[in-house]
N, CA, C and O atoms as a GROMACS GRO file, in nm:
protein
  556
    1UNK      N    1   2.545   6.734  -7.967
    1UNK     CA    2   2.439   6.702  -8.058
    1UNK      C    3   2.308   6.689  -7.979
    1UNK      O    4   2.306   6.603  -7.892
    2UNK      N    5   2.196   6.766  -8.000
    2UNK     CA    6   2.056   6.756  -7.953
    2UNK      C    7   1.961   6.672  -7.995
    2UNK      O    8   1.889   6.730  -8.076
    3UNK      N    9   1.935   6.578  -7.979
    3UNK     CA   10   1.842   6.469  -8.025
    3UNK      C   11   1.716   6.542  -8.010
    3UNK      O   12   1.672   6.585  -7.904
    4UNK      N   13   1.652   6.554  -8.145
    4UNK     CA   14   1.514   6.563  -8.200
    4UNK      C   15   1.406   6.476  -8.103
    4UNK      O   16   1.396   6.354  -8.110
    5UNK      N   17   1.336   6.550  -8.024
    5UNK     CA   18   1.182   6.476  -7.927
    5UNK      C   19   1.092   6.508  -7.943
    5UNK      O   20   1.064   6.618  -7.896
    6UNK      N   21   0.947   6.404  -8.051
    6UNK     CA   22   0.853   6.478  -8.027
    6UNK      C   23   0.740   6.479  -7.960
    6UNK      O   24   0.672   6.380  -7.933
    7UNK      N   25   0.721   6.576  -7.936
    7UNK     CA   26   0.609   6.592  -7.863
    7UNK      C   27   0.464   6.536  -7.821
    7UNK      O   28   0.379   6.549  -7.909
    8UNK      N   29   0.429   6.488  -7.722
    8UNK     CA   30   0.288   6.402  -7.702
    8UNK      C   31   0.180   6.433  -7.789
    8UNK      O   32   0.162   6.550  -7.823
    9UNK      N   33   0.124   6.363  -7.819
    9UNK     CA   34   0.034   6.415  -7.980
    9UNK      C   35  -0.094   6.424  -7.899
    9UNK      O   36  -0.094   6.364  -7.791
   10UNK      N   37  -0.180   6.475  -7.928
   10UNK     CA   38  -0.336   6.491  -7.867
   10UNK      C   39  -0.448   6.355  -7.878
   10UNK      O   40  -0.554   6.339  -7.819
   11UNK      N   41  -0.402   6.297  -7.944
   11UNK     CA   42  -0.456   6.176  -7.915
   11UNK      C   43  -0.378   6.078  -7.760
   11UNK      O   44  -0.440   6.007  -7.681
   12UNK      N   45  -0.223   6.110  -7.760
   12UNK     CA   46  -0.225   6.024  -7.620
   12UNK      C   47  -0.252   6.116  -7.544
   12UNK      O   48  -0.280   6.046  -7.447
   13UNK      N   49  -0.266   6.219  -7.509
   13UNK     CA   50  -0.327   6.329  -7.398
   13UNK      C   51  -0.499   6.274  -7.373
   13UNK      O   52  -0.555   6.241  -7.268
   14UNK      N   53  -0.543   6.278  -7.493
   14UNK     CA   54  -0.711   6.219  -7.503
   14UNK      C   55  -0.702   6.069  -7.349
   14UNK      O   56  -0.741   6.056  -7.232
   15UNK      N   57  -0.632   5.996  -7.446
   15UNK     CA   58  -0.582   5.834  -7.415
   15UNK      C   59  -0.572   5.843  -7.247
   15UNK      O   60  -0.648   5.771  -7.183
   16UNK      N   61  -0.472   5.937  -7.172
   16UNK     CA   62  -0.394   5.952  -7.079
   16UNK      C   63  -0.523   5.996  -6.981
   16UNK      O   64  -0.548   5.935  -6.877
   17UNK      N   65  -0.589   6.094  -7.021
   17UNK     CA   66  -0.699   6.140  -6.969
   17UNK      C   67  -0.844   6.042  -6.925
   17UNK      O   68  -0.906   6.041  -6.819
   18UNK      N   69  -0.868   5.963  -7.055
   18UNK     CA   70  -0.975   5.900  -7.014
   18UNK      C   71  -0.955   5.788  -6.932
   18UNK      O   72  -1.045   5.749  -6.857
   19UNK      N   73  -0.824   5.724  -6.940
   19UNK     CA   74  -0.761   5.568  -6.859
   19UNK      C   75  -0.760   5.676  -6.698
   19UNK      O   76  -0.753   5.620  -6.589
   20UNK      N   77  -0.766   5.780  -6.706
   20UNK     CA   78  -0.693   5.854  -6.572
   20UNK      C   79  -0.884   5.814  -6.517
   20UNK      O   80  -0.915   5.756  -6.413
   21UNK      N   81  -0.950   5.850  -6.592
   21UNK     CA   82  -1.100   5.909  -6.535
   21UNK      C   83  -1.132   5.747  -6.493
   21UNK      O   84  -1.199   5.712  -6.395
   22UNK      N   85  -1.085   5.680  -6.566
   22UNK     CA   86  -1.139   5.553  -6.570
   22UNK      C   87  -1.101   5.456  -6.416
   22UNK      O   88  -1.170   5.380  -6.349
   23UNK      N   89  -0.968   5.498  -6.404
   23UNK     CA   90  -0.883   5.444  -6.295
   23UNK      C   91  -0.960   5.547  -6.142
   23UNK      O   92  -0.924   5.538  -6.025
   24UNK      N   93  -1.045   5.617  -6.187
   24UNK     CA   94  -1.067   5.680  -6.052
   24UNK      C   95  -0.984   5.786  -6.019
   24UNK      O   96  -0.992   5.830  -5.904
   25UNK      N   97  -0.913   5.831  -6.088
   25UNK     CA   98  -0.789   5.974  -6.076
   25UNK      C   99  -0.810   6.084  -6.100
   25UNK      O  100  -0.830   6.119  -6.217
   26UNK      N  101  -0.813   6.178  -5.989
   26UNK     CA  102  -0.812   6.344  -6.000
   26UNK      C  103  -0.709   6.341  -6.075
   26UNK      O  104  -0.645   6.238  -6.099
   27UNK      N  105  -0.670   6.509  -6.140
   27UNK     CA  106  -0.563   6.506  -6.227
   27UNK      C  107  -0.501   6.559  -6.115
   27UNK      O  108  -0.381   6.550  -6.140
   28UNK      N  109  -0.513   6.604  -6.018
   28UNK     CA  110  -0.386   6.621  -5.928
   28UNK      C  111  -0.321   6.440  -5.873
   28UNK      O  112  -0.201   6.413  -5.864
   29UNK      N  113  -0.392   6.378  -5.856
   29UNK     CA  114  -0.348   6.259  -5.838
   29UNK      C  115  -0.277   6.220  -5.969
   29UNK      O  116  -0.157   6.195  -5.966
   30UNK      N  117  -0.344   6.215  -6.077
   30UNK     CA  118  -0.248   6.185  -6.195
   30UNK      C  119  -0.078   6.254  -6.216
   30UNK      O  120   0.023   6.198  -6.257
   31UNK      N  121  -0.099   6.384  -6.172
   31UNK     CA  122   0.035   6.458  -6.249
   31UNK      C  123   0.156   6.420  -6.077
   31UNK      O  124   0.279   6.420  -6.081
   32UNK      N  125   0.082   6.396  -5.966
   32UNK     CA  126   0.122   6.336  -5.874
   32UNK      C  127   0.252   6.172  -5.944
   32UNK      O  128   0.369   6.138  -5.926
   33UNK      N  129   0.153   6.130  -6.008
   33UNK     CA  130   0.203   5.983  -6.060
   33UNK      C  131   0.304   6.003  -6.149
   33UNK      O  132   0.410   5.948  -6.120
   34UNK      N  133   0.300   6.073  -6.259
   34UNK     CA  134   0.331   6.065  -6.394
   34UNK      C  135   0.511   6.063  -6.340
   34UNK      O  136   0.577   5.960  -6.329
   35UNK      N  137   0.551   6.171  -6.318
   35UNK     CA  138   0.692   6.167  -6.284
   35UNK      C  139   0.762   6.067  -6.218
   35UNK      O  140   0.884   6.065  -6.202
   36UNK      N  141   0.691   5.993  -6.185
   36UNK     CA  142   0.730   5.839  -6.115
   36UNK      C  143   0.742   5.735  -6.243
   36UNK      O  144   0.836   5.660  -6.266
   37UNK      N  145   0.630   5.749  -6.314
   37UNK     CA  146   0.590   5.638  -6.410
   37UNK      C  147   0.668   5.732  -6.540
   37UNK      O  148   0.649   5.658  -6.637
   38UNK      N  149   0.714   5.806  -6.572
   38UNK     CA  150   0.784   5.883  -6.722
   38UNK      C  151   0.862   6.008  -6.695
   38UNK      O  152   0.890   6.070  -6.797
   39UNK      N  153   0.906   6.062  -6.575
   39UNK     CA  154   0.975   6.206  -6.556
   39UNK      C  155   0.898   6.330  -6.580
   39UNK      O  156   0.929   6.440  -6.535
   40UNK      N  157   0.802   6.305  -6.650
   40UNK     CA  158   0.705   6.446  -6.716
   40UNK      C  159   0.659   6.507  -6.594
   40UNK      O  160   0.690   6.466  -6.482
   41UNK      N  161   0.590   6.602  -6.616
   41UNK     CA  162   0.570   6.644  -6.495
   41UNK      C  163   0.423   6.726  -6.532
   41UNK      O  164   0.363   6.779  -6.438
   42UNK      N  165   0.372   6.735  -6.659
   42UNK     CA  166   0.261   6.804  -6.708
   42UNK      C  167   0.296   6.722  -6.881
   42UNK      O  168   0.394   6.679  -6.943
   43UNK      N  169   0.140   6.739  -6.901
   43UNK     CA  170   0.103   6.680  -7.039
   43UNK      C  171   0.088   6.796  -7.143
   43UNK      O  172   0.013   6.789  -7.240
   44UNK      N  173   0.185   6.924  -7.106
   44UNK     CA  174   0.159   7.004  -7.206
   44UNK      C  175   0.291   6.960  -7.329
   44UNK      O  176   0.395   6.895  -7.315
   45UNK      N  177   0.241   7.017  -7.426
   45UNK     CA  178   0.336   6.945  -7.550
   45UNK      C  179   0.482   7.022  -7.552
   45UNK      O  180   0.540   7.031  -7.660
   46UNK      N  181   0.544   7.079  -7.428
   46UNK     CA  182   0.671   7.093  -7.454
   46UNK      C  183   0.694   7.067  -7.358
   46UNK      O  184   0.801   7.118  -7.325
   47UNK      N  185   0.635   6.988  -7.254
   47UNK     CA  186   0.673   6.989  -7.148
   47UNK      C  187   0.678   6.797  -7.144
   47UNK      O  188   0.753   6.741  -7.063
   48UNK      N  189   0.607   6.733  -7.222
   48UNK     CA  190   0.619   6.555  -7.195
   48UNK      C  191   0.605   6.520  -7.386
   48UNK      O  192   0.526   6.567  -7.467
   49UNK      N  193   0.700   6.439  -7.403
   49UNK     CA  194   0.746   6.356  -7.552
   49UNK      C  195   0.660   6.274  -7.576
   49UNK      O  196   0.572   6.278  -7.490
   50UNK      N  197   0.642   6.198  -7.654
   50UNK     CA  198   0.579   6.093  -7.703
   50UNK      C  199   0.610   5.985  -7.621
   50UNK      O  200   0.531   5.917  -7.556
   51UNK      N  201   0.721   5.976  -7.628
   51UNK     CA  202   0.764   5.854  -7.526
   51UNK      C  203   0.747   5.853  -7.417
   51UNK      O  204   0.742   5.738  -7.374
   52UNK      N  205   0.730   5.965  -7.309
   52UNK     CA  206   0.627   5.986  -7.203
   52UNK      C  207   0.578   5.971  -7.141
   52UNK      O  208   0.581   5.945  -7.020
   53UNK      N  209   0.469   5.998  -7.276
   53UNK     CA  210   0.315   5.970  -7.264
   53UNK      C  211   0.302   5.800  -7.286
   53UNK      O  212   0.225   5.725  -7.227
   54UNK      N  213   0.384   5.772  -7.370
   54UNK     CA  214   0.317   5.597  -7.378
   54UNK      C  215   0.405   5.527  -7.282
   54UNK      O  216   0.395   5.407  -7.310
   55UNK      N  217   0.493   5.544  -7.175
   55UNK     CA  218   0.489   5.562  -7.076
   55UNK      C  219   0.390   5.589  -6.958
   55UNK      O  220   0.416   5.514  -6.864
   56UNK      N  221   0.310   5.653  -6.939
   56UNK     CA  222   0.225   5.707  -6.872
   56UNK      C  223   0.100   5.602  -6.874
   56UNK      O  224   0.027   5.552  -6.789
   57UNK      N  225   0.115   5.594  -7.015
   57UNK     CA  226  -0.010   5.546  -7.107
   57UNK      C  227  -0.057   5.380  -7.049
   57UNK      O  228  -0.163   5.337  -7.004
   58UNK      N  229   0.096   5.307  -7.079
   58UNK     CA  230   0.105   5.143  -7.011
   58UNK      C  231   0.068   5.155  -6.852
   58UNK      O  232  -0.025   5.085  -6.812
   59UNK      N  233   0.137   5.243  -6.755
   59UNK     CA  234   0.117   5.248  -6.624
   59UNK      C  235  -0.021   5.281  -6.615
   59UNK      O  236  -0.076   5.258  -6.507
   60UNK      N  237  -0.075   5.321  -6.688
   60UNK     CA  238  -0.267   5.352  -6.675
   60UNK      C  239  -0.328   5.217  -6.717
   60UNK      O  240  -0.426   5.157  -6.672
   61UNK      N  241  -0.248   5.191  -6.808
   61UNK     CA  242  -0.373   5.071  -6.871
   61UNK      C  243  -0.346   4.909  -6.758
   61UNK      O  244  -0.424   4.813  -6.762
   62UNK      N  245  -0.238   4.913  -6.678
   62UNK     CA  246  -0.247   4.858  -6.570
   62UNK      C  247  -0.281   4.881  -6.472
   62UNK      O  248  -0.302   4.782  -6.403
   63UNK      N  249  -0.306   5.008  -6.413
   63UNK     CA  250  -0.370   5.010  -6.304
   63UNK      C  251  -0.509   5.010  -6.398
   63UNK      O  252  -0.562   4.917  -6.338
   64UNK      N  253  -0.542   5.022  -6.433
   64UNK     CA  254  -0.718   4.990  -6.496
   64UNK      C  255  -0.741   4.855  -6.448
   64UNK      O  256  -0.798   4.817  -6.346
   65UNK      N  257  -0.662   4.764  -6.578
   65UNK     CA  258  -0.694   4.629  -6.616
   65UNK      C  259  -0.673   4.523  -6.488
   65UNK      O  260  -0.749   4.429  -6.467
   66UNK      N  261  -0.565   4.554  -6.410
   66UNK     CA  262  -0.551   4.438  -6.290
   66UNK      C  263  -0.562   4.535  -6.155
   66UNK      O  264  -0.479   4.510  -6.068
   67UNK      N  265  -0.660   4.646  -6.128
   67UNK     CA  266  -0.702   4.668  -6.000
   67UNK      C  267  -0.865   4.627  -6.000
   67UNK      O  268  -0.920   4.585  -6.102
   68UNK      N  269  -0.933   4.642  -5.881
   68UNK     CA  270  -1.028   4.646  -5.827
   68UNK      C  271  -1.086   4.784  -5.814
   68UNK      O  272  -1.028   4.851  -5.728
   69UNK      N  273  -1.186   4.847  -5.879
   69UNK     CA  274  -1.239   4.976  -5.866
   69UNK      C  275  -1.085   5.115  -5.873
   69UNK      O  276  -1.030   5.186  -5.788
   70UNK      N  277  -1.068   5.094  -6.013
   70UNK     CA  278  -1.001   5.177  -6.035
   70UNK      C  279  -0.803   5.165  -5.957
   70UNK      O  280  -0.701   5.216  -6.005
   71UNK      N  281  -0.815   5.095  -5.855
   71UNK     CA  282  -0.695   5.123  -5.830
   71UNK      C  283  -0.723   4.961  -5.682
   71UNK      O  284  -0.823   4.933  -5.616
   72UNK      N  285  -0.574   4.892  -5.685
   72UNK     CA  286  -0.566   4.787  -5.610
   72UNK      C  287  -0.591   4.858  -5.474
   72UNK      O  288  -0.657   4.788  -5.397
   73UNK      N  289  -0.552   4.983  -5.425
   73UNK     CA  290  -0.648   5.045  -5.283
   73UNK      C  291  -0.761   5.092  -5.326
   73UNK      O  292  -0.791   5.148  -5.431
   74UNK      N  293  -0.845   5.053  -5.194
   74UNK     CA  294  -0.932   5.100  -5.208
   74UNK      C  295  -0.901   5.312  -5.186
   74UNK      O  296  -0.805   5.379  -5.148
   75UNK      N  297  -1.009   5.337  -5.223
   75UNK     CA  298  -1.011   5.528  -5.206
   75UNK      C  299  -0.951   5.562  -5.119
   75UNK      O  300  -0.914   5.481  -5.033
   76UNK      N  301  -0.923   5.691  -5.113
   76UNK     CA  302  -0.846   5.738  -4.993
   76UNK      C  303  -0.945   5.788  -4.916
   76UNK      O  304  -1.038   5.853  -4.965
   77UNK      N  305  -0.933   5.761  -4.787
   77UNK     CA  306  -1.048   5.785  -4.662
   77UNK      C  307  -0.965   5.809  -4.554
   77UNK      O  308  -0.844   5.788  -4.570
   78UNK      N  309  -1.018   5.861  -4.411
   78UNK     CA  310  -1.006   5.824  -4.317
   78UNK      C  311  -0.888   5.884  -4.278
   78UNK      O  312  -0.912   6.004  -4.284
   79UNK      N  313  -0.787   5.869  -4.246
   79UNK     CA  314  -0.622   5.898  -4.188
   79UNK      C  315  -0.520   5.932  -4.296
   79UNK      O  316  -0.410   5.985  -4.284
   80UNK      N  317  -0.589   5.885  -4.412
   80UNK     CA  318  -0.474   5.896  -4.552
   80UNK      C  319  -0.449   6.044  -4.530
   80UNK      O  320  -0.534   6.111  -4.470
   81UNK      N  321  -0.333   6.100  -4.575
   81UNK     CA  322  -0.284   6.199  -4.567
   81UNK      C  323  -0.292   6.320  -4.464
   81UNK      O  324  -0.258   6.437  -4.482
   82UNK      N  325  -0.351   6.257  -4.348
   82UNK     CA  326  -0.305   6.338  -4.242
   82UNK      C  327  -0.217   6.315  -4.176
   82UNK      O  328  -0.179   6.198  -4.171
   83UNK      N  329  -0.129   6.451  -4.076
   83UNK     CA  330  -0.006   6.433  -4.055
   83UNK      C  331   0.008   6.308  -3.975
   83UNK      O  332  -0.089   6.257  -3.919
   84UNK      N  333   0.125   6.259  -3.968
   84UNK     CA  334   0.202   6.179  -3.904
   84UNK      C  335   0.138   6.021  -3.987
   84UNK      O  336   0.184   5.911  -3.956
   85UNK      N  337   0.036   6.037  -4.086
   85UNK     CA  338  -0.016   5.904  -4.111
   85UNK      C  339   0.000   5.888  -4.238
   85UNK      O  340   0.031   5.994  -4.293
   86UNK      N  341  -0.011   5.754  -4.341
   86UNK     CA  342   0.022   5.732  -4.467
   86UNK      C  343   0.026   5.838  -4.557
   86UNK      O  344  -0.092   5.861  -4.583
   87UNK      N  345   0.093   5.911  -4.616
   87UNK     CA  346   0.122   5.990  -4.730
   87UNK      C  347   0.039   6.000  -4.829
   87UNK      O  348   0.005   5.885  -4.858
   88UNK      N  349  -0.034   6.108  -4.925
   88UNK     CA  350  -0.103   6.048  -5.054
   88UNK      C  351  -0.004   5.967  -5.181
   88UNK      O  352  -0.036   5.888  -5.270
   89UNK      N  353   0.158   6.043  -5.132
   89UNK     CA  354   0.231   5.971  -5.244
   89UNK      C  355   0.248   5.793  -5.205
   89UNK      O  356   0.227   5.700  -5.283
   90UNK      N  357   0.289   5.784  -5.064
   90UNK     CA  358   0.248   5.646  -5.040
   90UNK      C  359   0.159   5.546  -5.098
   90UNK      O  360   0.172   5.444  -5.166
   91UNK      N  361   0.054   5.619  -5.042
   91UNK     CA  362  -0.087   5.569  -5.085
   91UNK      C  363  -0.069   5.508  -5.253
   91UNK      O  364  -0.081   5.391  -5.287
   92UNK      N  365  -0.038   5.626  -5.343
   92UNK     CA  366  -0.006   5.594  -5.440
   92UNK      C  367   0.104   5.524  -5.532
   92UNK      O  368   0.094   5.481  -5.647
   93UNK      N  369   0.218   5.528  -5.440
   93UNK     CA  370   0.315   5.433  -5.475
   93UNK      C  371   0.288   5.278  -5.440
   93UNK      O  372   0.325   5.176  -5.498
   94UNK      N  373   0.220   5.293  -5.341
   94UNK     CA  374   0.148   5.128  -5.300
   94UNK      C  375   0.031   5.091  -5.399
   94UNK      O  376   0.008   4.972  -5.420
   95UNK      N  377  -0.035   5.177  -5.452
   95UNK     CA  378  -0.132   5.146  -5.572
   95UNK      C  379  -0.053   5.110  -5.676
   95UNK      O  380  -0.084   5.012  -5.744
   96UNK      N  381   0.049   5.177  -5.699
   96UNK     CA  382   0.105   5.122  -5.852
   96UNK      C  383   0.194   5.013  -5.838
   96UNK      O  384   0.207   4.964  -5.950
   97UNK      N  385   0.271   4.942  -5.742
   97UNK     CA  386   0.326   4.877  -5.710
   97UNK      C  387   0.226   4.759  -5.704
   97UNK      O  388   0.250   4.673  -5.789
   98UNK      N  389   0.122   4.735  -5.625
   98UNK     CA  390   0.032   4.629  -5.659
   98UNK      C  391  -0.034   4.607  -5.772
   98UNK      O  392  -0.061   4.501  -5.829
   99UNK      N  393  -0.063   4.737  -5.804
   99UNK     CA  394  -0.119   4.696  -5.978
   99UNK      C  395  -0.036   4.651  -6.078
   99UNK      O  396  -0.078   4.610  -6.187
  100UNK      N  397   0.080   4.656  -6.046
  100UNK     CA  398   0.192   4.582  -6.138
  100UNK      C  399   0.217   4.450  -6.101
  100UNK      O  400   0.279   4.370  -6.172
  101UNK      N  401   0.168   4.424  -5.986
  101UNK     CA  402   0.199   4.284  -5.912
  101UNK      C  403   0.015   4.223  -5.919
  101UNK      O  404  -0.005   4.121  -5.853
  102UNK      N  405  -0.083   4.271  -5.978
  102UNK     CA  406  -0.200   4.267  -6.022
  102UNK      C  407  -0.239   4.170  -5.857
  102UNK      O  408  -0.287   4.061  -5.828
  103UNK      N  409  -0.190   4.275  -5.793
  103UNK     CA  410  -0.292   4.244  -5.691
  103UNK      C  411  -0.412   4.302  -5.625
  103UNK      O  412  -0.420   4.424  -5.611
  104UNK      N  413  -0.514   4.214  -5.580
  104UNK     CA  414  -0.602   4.302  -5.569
  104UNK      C  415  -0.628   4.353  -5.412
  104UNK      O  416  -0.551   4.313  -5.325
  105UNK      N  417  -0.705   4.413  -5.389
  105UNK     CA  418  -0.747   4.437  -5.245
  105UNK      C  419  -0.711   4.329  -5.134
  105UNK      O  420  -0.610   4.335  -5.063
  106UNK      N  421  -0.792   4.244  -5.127
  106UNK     CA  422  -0.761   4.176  -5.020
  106UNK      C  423  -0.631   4.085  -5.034
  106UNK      O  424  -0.605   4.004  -4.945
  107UNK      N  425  -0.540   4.098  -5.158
  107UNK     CA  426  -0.428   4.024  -5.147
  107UNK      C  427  -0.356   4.150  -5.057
  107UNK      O  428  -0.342   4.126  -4.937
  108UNK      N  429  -0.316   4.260  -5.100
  108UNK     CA  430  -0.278   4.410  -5.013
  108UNK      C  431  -0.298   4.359  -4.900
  108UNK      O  432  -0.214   4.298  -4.834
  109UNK      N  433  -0.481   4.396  -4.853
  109UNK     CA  434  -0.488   4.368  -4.703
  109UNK      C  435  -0.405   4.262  -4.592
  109UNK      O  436  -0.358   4.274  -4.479
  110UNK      N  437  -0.421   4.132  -4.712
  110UNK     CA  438  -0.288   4.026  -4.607
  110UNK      C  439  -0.203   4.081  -4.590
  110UNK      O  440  -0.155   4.091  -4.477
  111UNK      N  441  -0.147   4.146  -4.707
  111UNK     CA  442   0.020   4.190  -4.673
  111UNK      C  443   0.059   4.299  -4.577
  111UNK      O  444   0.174   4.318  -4.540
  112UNK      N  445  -0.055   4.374  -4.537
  112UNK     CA  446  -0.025   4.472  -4.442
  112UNK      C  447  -0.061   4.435  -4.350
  112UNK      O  448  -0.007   4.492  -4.256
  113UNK      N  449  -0.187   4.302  -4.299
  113UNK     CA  450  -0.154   4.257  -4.176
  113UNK      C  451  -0.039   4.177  -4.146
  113UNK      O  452   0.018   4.192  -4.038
  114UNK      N  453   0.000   4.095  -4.230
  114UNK     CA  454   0.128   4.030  -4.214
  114UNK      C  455   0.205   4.098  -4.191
  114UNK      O  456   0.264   4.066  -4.088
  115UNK      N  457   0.261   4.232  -4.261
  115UNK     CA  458   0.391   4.355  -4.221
  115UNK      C  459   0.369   4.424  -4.122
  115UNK      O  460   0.473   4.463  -4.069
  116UNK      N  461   0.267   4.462  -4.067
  116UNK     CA  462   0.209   4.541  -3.986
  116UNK      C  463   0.129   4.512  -3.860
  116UNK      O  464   0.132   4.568  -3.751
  117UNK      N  465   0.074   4.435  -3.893
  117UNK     CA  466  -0.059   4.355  -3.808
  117UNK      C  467  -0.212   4.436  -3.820
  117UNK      O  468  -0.324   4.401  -3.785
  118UNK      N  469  -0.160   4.566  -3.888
  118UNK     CA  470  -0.340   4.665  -3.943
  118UNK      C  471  -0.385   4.591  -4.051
  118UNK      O  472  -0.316   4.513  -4.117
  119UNK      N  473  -0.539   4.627  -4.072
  119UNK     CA  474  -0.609   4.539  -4.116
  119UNK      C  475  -0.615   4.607  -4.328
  119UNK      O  476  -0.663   4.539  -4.419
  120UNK      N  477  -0.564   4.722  -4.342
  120UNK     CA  478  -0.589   4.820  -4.448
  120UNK      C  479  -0.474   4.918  -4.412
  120UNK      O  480  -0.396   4.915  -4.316
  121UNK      N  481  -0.484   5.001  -4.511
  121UNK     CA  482  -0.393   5.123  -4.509
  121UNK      C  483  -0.473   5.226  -4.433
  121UNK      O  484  -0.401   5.322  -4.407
  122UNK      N  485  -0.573   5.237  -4.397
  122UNK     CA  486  -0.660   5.307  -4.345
  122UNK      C  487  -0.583   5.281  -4.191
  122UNK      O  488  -0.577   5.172  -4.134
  123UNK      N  489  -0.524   5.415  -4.140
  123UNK     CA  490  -0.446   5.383  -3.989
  123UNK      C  491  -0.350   5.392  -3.995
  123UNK      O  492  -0.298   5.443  -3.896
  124UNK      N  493  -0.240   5.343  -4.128
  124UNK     CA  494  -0.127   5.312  -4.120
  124UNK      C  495  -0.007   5.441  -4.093
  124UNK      O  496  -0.034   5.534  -4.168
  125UNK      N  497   0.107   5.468  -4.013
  125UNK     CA  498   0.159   5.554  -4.029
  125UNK      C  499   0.237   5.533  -4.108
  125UNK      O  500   0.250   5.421  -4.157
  126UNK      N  501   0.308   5.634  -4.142
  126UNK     CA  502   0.413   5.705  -4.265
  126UNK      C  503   0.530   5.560  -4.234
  126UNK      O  504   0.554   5.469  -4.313
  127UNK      N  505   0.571   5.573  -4.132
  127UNK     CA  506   0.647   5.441  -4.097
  127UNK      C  507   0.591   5.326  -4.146
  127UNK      O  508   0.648   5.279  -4.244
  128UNK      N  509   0.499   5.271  -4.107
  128UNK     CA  510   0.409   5.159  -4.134
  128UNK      C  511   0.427   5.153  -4.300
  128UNK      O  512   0.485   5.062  -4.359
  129UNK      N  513   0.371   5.258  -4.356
  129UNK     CA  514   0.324   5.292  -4.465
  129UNK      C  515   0.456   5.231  -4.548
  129UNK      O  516   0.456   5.154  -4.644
  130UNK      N  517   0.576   5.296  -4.474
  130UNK     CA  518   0.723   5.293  -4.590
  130UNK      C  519   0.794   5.121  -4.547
  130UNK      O  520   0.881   5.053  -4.602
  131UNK      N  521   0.735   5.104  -4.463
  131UNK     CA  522   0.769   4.940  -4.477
  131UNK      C  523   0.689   4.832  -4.562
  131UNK      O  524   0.737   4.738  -4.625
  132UNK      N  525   0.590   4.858  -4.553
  132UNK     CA  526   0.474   4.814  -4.659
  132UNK      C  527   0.548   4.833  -4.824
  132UNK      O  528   0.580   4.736  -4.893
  133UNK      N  529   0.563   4.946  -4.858
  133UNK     CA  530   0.635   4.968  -4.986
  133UNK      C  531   0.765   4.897  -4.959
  133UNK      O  532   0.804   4.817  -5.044
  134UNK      N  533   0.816   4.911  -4.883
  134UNK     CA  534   0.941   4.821  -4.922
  134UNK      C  535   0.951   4.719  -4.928
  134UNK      O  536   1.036   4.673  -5.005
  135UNK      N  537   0.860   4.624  -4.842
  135UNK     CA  538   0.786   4.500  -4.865
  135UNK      C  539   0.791   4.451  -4.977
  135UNK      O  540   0.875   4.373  -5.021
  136UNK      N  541   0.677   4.507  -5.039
  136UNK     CA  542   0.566   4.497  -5.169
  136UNK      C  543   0.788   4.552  -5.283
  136UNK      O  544   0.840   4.490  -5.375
  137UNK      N  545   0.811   4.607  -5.252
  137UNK     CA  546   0.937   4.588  -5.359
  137UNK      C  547   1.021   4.474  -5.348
  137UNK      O  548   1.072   4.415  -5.444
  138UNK      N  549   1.031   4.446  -5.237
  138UNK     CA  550   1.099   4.283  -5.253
  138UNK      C  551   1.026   4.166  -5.284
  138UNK      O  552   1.074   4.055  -5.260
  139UNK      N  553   0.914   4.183  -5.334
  139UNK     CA  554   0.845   4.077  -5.341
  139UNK      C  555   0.852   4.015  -5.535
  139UNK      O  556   0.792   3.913  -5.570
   0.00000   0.00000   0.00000
């Protein structure tokens, strides 16, 4: 038996889009996220359900509402995603993980000098980086 799914309606695509612009998110950074936060993998209408998207939709309206300039890290600068150093998915799994834990910047910053002894994610390697997330999950 095939269970009936329908499709993301153009109003949460609208929705998904402007919380994205709002949060500071390229849409490559967004479609980066989405499969973490709902399995979708694109907001075209056979490709992500209703359920989804409002999926998608809650994980936006928290990183909005409890980060600091769009997202609990600050921008990506500096060492982010070059080799051997923090990941952009990192980067971004540590954004959504604090924005669910509505922390802001300098609560982050303690926690990575405390895990790490660096002062920011700015520096951190991929190592560094994946202890930090695992951190921030046991917490």
């Amino acid at each position: 038996m095939n269970l009936i799914q329908n499709p993301i309606t153009p109003q949460q695509r609208s929705m998904i889009f402007g919380l994205a612009k709002d949060c500071n998110l390229s849409n490559d950074q967004l479609h980066d996220l989405m499969p973490d936060w709902s399995g979708a993998h694109s907001l075209k209408q056979d490709a992500c359900t209703k359920a989804q998207a409002d999926k998608i939709i809650e994980a936006l309206k928290a990183l909005s509402i409890n980060s600091v300039g769009g997202g609990a890290c600050p921008p990506l600068s500096g060492s982010i995603g070059k080799p051997g150093f923090i990941t952009k998915k990192q980067f971004n799994a540590i954004n959504l993980i604090c924005s669910q834990k509505k922390w802001d910047v300098n609560h982050l910053n303690n926690f990575i000098n405390h895990t790490t002894g660096k002062l920011s994610l700015d520096g951190l390697t991929m190592k560094e980086a994946s202890a930090v997330i695992t951190g921030l999950k046991k917490i």
